[in-house]
N, C-alpha and C positions, 0 to 999 in steps of 0.2 A: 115394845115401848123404847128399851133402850136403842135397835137398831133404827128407830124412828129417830132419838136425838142426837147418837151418832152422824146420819145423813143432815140434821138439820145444820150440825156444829161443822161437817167437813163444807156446807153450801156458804156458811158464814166467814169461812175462813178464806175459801176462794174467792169472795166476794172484798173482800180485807186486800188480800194479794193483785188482784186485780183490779180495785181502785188504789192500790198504794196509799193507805190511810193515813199511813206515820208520815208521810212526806207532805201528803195534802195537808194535812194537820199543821205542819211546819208552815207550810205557803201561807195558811192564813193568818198563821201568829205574825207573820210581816206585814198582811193587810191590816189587822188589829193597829198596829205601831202608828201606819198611818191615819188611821180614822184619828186615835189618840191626841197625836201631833197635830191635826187641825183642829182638835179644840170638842170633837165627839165625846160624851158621854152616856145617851141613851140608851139603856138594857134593848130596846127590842131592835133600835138600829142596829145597834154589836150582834141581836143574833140574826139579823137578816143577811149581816155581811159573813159573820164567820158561817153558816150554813150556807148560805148562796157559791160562797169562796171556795169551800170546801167540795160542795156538789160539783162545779164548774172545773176545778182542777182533778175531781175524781176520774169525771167524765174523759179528760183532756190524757190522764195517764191510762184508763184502760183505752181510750182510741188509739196511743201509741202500741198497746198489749196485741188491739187488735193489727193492726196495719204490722207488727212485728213477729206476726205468730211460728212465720216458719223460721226467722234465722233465730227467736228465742230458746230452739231445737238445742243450736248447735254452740249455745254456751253457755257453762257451767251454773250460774250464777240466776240464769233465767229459766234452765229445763223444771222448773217446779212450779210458777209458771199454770194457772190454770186453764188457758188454752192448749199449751204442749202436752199438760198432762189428762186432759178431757177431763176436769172437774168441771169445765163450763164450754156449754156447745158457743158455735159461734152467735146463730140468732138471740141465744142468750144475751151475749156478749154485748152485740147490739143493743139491744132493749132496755140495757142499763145504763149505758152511756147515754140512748136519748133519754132517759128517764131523769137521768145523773144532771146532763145539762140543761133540758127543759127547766126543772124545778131551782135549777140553782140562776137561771140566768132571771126567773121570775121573783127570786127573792133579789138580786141585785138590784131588777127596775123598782122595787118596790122601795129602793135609798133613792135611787133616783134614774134616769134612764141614761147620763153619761156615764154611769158603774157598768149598766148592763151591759152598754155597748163594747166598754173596755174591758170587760170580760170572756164577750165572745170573740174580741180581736186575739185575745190571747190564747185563746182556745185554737182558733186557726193557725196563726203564727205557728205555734206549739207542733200542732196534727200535719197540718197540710203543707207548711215550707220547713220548720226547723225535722221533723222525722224522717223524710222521705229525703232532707240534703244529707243525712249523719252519716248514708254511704258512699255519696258522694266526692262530699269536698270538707277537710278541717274548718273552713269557715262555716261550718254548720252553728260551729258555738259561738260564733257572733252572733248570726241571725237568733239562736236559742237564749241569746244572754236579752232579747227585747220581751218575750212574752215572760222570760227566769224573770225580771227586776220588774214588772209592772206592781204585781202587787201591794208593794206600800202605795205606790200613787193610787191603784182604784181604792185603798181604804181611806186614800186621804179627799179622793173624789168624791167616797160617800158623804164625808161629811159635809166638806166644801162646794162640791157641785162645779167646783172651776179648777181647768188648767192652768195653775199659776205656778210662780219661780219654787216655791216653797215644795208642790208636788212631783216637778220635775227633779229638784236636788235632791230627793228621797228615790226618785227610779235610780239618779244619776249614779248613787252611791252604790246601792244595791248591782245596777249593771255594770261598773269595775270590779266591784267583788265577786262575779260569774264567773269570769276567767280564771282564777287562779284556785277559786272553788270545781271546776268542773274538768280544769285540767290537772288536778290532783287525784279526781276520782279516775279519769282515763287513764290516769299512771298508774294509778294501784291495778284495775282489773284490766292492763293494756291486752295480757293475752287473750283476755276471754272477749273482749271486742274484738280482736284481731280474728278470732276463729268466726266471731257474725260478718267480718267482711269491714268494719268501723273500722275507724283512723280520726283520732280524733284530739291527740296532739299537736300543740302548731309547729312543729318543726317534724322535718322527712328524716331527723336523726333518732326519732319518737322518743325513747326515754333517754336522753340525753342531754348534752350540756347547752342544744340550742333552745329547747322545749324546756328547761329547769331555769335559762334563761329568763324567757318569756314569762313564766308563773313569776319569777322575783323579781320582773319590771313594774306588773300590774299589782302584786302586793305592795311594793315599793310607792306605787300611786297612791294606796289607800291610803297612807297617813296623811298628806295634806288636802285629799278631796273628801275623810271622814270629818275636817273639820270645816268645813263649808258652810253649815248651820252657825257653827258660833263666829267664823269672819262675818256672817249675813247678820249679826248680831240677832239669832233666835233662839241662841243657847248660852250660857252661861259661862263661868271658869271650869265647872267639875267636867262640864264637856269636854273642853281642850284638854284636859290634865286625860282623864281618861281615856278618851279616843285616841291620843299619843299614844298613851301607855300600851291603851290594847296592842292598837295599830302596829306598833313597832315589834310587839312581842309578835302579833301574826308576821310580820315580816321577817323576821328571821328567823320562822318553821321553812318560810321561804328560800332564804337563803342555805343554810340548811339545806335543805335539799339540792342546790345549786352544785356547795360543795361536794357532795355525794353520792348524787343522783340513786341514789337508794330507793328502795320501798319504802323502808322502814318507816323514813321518813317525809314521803308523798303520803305513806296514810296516817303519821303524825298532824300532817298539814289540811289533810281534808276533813279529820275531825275537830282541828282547830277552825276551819272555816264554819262547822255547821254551829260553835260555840260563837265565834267573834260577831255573825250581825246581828243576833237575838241583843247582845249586850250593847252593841253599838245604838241600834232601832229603839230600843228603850231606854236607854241613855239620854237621847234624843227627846225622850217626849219627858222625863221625869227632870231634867234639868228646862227645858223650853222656857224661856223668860214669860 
């Protein structure tokens, strides 16, 4: 009996690790913001979006687990990892991701069928162009920063149903904030990308003053593109006062690092990025005129 629930808790764990649940969980609380922001309030629309969301980017990080199983071998950070470490055969693997997106891409048609579509765009985007460029070429994390920022717009698609100014200024925001979010995390684990074969800073000086450059241009941007909602007059004063405030304090984890070029404080800055768009995104919907 107990080595029965042992096996059942080490399958649930694996399955945790290989859909990356904390993250997916994150991805949806930005879809949330958006449904929010267009004016959604119905219980079962919220749960068709956050489970469909959820499912769909579950799906999306173990497909990268899968397509990445052997160089996940060779860095620290991913050998545990339940493909590398045979907690989960491949066909397994499989099974779950179609399961994963099937079910979640049924719960998005079921808001409406432009969710669903922009669901499985990001799905692709994500698996099939941003994974397979990250050994490639640094612009991996442009291409990654379109399916990284869809989010708030397909929650704000769910409700709205239309491509309009208000759902594009919601990816917009989100997709400046990619860069200096995800070139912060490459700073911090540079070596253990660099032993998979990644390069995924934008400068060939990699942790340096051309690459701590580039993060304090595009954090530099977010102060006056986090206030785009309230110049479009659909947010308030507590918006501008706050979004500055945040904005500027994110901006100089930025700089900061510039001068430095430290760890220290690239992983100061990446947990300051996974704190600034939750507060930004709800900002947004709790101040919205």
């Amino acid at each position: 009996m107990d080595q029965s629930v042992t096996v059942k808790a080490s399958k649930y764990k694996a399955y945790i690790s290989f859909t990356k649940f904390r993250l997916s969980a994150l991805v949806v609380i930005s879809a949330l913001s958006g449904y929010l922001f267009a004016g959604g309030r119905d219980g079962l629309e919220i749960t068709y979006l956050l489970v469909g969301g959820l499912l769909v980017t579950a799906a999306s990080n173990g497909s990268n687990q899968i397509w990445e199983r052997d160089l996940d071998k060779l860095m620290k950070r991913t050998q545990s990892r339940p493909l590398p470490q045979k907690t989960m055969s491949l066909n397994e693997s499989y099974v779950v991701v179609v399961l994963c997106l099937v079910a979640g891409l049924v719960l998005l048609y079921m808001l409406n069928i432009q969710t669903a579509l922009l669901g499985l765009l990001s799905y692709i985007m994500y698996v099939f162009i941003y994974t397979p460029m990250k050994r490639i070429s640094p612009w991996a994390v442009l291409v990654g920063a379109f399916p990284g920022a869809m989010p708030p717009m397909l929650g704000y698609i769910a409700e709205d149903g239309q491509f309009g100014l208000e759902a594009g200024v919601l990816f917009f925001v989100q997709f400046i904030w990619q860069f200096p979010h995800f070139w912060a995390i490459a700073w911090v684990v540079f070596d253990d990308y660099k032993a998979g074969g990644f390069s995924l800073l934008p400068s060939k000086d990699g942790k340096g003053k051309g690459s701590a450059y580039q993060i304090m241009v595009y954090s530099f941007l977010l102060i006056p593109f986090s206030l785009l909602p309230w110049v479009l007059g659909w947010t308030g004063t507590v918006s501008l006062v706050v979004a500055t405030v945040v904005s500027f304090f994110f901006f100089w984890y930025a700089y900061r690092l510039f001068i430095s070029c430290e760890d220290k404080d690239a992983r100061k800055l990446m947990f300051a990025s996974f704190i600034y768009l939750p507060i930004i995104q709800f900002l947004y919907v709790f101040d919205k005129l």
